[in-house]
C-alpha positions, 0 to 999 in steps of 0.5 A: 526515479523512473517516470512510466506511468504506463509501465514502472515508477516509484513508490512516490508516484502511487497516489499521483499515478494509480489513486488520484485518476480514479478519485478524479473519475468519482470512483472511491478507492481501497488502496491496501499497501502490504508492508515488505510484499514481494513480487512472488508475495503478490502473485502467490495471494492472487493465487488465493483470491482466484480459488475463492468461490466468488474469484478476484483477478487484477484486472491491471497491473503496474510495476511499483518499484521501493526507493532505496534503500528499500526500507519501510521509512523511506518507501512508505513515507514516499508514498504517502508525501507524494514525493521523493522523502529527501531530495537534493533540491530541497531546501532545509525548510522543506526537509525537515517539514518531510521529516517530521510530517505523519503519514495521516497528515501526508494522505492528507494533503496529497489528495486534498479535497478527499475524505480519506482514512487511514487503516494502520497497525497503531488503529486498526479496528477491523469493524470500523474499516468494514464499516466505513467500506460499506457507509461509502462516506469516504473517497479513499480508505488506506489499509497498512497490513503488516503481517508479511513484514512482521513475517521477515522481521520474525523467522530465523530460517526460512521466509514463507509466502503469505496466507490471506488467512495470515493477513486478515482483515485483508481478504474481507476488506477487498471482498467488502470493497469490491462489493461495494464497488469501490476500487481496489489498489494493491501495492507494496511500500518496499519488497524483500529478497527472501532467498538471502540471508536474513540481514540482507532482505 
């Protein structure tokens, strides 16, 4: 695992890294995690957000790099337990407390002492995000966005670049974010390798 916190590092190194100093600094933090976003995923939706009437533009950039294998339940459980999900020093206590630990309970204890809420597939309601962006009540909002992952596991020919229309409630989110002057993360738990074949990406 690379260990750069000015540069690359892992998906495991996210909150630690790139959430936590913010919360540290008393700003509240969107961290929008796309499921299966490629690098060119990332810059094509920057594209997007940089055309609007009111643009938005990464004002900092890092290189998140998936574990391996680079699959949503290694990298995103990573993510959220703030370390690697197996690791050769771990005893069995401390794997199987990994294994069975959800990613709500994860954020959780990652960043203690934080009022966080998780946005994903299994309980997102758009109005309630939207709501709790603008209540400002919580430190840290997390938003799962599915729609690119989904995208890969669906088409049998060709991948195509995401549309921030494809994406909602993302765009509104990150408007009402930033509006709000919350800070906004955006990273992927893992990638893809769209110009392979289908069961290698």
């Amino acid at each position: 695992a690379l260990h750069n916190r000015d540069g690359s590092f892992g998906t495991q190194r996210v909150l630690r890294w790139a959430v936590r100093p913010l919360l540290d600094a008393e700003r509240r933090v969107l961290l929008v995690i796309a499921d299966g976003m490629s690098y060119p995923d990332f810059w094509h939706l920057v594209g997007q957000w940089a055309r609007f009437r009111k643009p938005v533009y990464p004002s900092e950039l890092h290189h998140c790099l998936a574990l391996l294998p680079s699959v949503t339940s290694v990298s995103r459980r990573a993510l959220f337990l703030d370390k690697l999900p197996t690791d050769r020093l771990d005893d069995e206590e401390s794997y199987e407390q990994k294994a069975r630990i959800s990613e709500t309970e994860a954020l959780g204890q990652s960043l203690r002492g934080q009022k966080t809420r998780l946005y994903s597939k299994s309980n997102l309601d758009s109005d309630h995000l939207l709501e709790d962006l603008q209540a400002r009540s919580l430190n840290c909002v997390v938003l799962i966005v599915n729609g690119i992952d989904d995208d890969l596991k669906n088409s049998t020919t060709g991948v195509r670049l995401p549309d921030l229309t494809d994406l909602e409630p993302l765009n509104r989110a990150v408007q009402m974010a930033l509006d709000a002057d919350w800070a906004v993360l955006i990273t992927a738990d893992h990638g893809h390798t769209w110009h392979r074949d289908k069961k290698l990406r």
